[in-house]
Every structure is written in structure tokens, then in C-alpha cells.
C-alpha positions as CSV (number, residue, x, y, z in Angstrom):
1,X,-41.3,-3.7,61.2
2,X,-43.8,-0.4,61.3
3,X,-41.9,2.1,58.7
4,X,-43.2,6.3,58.5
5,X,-43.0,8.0,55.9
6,X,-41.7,11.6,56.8
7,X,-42.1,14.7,54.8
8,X,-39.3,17.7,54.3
9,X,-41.8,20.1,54.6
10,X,-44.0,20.3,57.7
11,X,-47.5,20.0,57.4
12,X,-48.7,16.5,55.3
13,X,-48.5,14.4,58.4
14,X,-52.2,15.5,59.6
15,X,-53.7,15.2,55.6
16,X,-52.1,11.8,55.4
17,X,-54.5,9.9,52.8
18,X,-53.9,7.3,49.9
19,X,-52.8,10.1,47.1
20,X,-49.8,10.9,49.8
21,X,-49.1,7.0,50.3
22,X,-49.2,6.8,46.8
23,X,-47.4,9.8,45.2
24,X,-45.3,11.2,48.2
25,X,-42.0,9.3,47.8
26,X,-42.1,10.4,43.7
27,X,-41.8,14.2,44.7
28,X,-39.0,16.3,45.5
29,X,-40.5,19.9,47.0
30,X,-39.7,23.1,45.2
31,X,-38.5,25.4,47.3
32,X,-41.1,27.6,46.5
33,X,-43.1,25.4,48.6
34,X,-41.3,25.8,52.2
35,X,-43.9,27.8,54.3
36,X,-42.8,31.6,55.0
37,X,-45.2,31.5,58.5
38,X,-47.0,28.4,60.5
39,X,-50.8,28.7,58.5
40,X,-53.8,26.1,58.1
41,X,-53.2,25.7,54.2
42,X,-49.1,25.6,53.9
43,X,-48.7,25.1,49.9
44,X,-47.9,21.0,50.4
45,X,-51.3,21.0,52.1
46,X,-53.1,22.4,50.0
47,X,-51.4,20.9,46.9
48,X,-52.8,17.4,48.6
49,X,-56.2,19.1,49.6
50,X,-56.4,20.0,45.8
51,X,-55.3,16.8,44.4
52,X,-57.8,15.0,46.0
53,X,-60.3,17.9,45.2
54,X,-59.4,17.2,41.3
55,X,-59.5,13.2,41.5
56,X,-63.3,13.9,43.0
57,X,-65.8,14.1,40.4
58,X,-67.8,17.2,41.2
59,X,-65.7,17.8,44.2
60,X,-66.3,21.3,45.3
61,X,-63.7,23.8,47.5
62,X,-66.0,23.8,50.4
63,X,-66.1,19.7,50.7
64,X,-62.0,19.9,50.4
65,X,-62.6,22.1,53.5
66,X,-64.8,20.2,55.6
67,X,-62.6,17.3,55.0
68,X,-59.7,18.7,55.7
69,X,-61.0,20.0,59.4
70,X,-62.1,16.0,59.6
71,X,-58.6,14.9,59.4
72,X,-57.2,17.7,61.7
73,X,-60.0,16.2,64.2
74,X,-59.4,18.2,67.5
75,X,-57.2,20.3,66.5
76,X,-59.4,21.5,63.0
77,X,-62.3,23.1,65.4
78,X,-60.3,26.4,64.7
79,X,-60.5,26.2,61.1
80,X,-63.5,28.5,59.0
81,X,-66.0,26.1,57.2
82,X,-65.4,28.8,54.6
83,X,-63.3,27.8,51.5
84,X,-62.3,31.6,51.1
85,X,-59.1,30.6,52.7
86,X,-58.4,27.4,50.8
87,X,-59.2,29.4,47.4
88,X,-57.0,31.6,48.2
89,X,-54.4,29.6,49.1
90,X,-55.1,27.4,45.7
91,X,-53.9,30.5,43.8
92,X,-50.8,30.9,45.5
93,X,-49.2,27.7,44.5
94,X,-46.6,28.2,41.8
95,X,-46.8,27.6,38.3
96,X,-43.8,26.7,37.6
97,X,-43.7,24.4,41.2
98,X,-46.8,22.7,39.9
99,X,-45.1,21.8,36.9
100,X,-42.1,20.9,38.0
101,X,-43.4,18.5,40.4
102,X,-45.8,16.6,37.5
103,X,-42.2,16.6,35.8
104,X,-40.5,14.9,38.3
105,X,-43.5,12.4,39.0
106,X,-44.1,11.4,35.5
107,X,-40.1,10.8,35.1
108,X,-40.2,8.7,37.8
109,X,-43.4,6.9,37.3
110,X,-41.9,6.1,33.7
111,X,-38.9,4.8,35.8
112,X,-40.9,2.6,37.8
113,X,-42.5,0.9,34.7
114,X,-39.4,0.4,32.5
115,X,-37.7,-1.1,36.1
116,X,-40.5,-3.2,36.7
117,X,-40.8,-4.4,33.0
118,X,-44.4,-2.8,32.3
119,X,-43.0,-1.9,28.4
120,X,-44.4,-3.6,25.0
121,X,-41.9,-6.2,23.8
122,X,-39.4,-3.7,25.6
123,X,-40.4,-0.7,23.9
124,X,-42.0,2.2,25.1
125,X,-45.5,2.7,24.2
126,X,-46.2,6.7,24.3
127,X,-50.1,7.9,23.3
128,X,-50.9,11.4,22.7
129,X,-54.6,12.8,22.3
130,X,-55.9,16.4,22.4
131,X,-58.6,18.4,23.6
132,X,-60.0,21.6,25.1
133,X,-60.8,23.4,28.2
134,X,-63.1,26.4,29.1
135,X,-61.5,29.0,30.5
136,X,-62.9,31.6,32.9
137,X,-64.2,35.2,31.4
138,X,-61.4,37.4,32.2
139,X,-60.1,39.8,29.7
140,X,-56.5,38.3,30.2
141,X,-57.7,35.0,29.2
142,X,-59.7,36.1,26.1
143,X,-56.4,37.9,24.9
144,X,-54.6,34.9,25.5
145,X,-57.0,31.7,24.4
146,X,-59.8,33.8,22.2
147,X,-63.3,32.2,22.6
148,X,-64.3,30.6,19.0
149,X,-64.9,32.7,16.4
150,X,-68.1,31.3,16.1
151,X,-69.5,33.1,18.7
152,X,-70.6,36.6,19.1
153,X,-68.5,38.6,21.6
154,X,-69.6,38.3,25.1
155,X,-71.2,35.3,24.8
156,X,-68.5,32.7,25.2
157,X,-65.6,31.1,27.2
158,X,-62.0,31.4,26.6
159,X,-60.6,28.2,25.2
160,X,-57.4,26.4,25.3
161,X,-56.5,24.1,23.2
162,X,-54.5,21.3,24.5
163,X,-52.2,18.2,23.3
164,X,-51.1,16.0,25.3
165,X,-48.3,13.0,25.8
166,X,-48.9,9.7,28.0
167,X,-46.7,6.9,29.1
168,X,-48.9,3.9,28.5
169,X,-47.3,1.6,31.0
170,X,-47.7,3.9,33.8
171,X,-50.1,6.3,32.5
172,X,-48.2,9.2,33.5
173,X,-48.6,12.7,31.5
174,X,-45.2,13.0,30.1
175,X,-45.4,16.6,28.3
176,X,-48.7,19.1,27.5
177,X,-48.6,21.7,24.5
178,X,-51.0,24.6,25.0
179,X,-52.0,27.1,22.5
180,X,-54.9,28.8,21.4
181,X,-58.3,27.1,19.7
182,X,-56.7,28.1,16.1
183,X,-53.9,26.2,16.7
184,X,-54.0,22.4,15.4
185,X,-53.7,19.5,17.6
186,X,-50.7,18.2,15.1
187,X,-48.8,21.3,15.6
188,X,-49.2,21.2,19.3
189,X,-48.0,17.9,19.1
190,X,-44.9,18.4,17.0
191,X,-44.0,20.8,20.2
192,X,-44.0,17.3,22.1
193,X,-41.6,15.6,20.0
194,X,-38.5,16.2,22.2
195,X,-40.4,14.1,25.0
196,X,-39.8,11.1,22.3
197,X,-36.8,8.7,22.5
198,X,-35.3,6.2,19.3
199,X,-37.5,3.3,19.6
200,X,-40.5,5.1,21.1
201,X,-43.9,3.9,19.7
202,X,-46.7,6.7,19.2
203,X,-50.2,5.6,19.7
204,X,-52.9,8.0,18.3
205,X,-56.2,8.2,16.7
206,X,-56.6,9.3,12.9
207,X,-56.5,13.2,13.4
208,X,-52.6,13.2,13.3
209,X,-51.8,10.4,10.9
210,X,-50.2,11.6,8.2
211,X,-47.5,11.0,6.0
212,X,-45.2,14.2,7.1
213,X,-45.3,13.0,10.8
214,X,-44.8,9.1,10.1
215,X,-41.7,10.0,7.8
216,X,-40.4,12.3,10.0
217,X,-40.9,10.8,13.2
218,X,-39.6,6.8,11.5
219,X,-36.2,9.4,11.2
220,X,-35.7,9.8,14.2
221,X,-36.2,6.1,15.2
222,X,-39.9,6.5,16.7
223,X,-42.2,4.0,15.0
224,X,-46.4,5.0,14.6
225,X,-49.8,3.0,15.4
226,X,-52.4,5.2,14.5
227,X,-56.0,4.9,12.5
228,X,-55.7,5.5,9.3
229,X,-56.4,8.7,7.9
230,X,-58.3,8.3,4.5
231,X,-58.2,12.3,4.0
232,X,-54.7,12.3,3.9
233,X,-53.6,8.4,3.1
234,X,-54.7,8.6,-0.2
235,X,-51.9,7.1,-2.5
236,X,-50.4,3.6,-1.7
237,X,-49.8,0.4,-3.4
238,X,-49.8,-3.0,-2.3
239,X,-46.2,-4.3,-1.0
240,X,-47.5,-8.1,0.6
241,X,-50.7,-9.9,2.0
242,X,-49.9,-11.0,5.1
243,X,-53.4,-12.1,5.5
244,X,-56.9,-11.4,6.0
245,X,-57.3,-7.6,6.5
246,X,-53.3,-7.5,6.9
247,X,-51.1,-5.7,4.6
248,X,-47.7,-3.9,3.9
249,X,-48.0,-1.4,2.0
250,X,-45.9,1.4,0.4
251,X,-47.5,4.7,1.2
252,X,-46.3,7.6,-0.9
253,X,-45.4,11.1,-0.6
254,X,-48.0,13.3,-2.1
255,X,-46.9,15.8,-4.2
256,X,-48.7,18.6,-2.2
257,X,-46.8,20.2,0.7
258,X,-48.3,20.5,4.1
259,X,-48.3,24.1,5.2
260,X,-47.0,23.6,8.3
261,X,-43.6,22.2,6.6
262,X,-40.6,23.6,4.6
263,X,-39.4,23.2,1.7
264,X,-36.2,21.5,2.8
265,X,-37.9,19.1,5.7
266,X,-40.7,18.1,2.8
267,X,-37.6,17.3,0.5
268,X,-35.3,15.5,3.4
269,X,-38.9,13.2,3.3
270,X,-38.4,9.9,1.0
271,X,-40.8,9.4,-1.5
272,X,-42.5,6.1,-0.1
273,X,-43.4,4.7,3.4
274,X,-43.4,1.0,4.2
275,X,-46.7,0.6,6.5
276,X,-48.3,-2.4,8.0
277,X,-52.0,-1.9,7.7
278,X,-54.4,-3.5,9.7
279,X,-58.3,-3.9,9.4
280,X,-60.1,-4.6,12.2
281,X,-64.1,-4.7,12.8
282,X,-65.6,-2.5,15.6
């Protein structure tokens, strides 16, 4: 039996390609995307035509074009070779649709993975890592995401500092935090801590391990595999050898407060930490 996959808003049919086959039945359409008037780049077109722009490396606006008048065949001879069109249309697309469409796909996705058993033990497996992006010159965007101080004035790029949450089963980006370069990556990621569930397990490398964050986040019911931070895990004792480079140990509360904490949240913290620690040769 042949099945088609139909679209509520006009338009995909003639882009049809893998990233539709493989992402199309995840997405409900803002309605922010319904066309006003019939146009070459309607916004679910050109949300496809710039998906598959992103996904290849070094893909440039002008190639998205050319493709896209290769899948319209006949019917593309009308269409400019010039992306001034496509660019344009790029900028259009909502914000706020964009987002709530990675929403609903990631949601989904996550769905999918706990359905089809994809989980660790039955746990959720969430990894979060953070990183940076150049932004382009424009005096909005150097109010907004400063270019480092490092640099003399006119002579660098906006930056934006970014953390950001993954479901490891179905590599889905569950939530992003976005501030300036001055921010930390650990406070951007405290601003992703409602996107983590009671029995959630954080995987991360050693620039947020710390004692605040294990403590706080082992309250809530979210456990923590992370390298170990020997800047900040100074003080335990050991609890048990469990073998060869494999130990619990109590890991205790330093008796300097973290800036970015209260008194009362520092206080709420208890004084030790059980930890597994693990050594392992790379």
C-alpha cells in the first residue's frame, strides 16, 4: 500500500527531500507560517530550503537556490538564480515560530526515544555543553552581545554566549540559554534547570562540576556524571574502594560561598556529598 504524506500548508510537496520525510510528521505549523499570497519562498519552504542550507557544510544561499529551481524542474525556469529573494525571505521567518517548532520537535523526538526504549537503565540521560557564536557587526548586536573586552573597539564581532541542553537518546536540543560573553556557562545553565525532570541524569564536562550544582541538582532528584573539577573538588575523604580507580567518596561543602548563590540556598546545601569517583585512562 503507497501512503503520502500531505502538508497543512501548501507549498513542501515540490521541496520534498529526506529532512521533510524525516522531520515533517514531528511539526505542527505556527500559524505565523500560513502564506498571506501564492510566492516562490512561502515560509514552510523556505524553512526546509534553510534546513538543508544549515545541515550543508559550507552551504551557501545561492546553492539553496539553484537547488531549489532543480526540484521545481519545469516549473522553476521562472525563478531568479539570485538568492536576494531567498535572503529575504530567510529574515521573515518568526522567531518565536522557529522556536516553537524546535520545541515541539525535540518534545516529540524525546517521546519517540522513551517509547521506543532508547533511555539508560530507564533513565533519561540529558548532556549540556556551551559555546559561542560570532555575531554580525551591527550596532544592535554590539549593545546586546558586546564583542570581548579584549579587543579594541571596531575591531571585533559580537558574541553570544550559549548553553545548551541535549536528549542523549535522541539527540534532540531540549532548551538553549543565551546571554552575553560575561556571562558564565554555569549560570546559563542553571536557566535550563526547569527542562530537568526527578531522575534525570546530567552529563557534562568539568567546567560545571561543582559542589553547589551536584547538591542542588541531587534535591531535586537529578543525579550528575561529570569530570571532575580539581579547582573546585578540593576537599573529600574516602567513604569505600570499590576497586581499582573506583571510589565513593564524601565530598564536602567548602566553607566559601559561590557568588552566584545566597545565603539561604548555600545553607539549605548539606555539608557532605556521597560521589562515586571513577578514574579512567585516555
Amino acid at each position: 500500500m503507497k501512503q503520502r504524506t500531505t502538508s497543512t500548508v501548501g507549498g513542501a510537496d515540490d521541496i520534498r527531500d529526506e529532512f521533510t520525510a524525516l522531520f515533517q510528521r514531528l511539526i505542527q505549523w505556527p500559524t505565523q507560517f500560513r502564506a498571506e499570497r501564492v510566492r516562490h519562498y512561502t515560509p514552510e519552504r523556505t524553512f526546509w530550503l534553510f534546513l538543508g542550507q544549515a545541515m550543508d557544510a559550507g552551504g551557501s544561499c545561492h546553492e539553496a537556490v539553484v537547488r531549489f529551481r532543480a526540484r521545481l524542474g519545469e516549473r522553476g525556469r521562472g525563478l531568479s538564480t539570485s538568492s536576494a529573494a531567498y535572503c529575504k525571505a530567510r529574515k521573515r521567518l518568526p522567531e518565536d515560530a522557529l522556536e516553537q517548532i524546535r520545541a515541539e520537535v525535540a518534545g516529540k523526538a524525546r517521546e519517540l526515544a522513551a517509547a521506543e526504549a532508547l533511555l539508560w537503565r530507564g533513565r533519561r540521560v540529558k548532556a549540556v555543553d556551551g559555546s559561542s557564536v560570532s555575531m554580525p557587526d551591527t550596532a544592535e548586536n554590539q549593545a546586546q552581545w558586546p564583542q570581548p573586552s579584549a579587543q579594541k573597539p571596531g575591531c571585533g564581532f559580537p558574541v553570544m554566549r550559549l548553553a545548551v541542553l541535549f536528549c542523549v537518546a535522541s539527540g534532540a536540543v531540549i532548551d538553549c540559554a543565551r546571554s552575553a560573553l560575561g556571562t558564565g556557562e554555569r549560570t546559563l545553565f542553571r536557566r535550563l534547570w526547569h527542562a530537568l525532570e526527578k531522575g534525570d541524569i546530567v552529563l557534562a564536562d568539568r567546567g560545571f562540576c561543582c559542589f553547589a550544582d551536584y547538591g542542588q541538582l541531587s534535591q531535586r532528584g537529578v543525579d550528575c556524571v561529570m569530570r571532575k573539577n580539581t579547582k573546585v573538588c578540593v576537599k573529600s575523604t574516602l567513604c569505600k574502594q570499590l576497586g581499582k580507580g573506583d571510589k565513593i567518596r564524601w565530598w564536602h561543602k567548602s566553607a566559601n560561598r559561590p557568588p552566584m548563590m545566597d545565603h539561604e540556598l548555600w545553607d539549605a546545601l548539606p555539608a557532605t556529598i556521597l560521589v562515586r569517583e571513577i578514574e579512567v585512562d585516555i
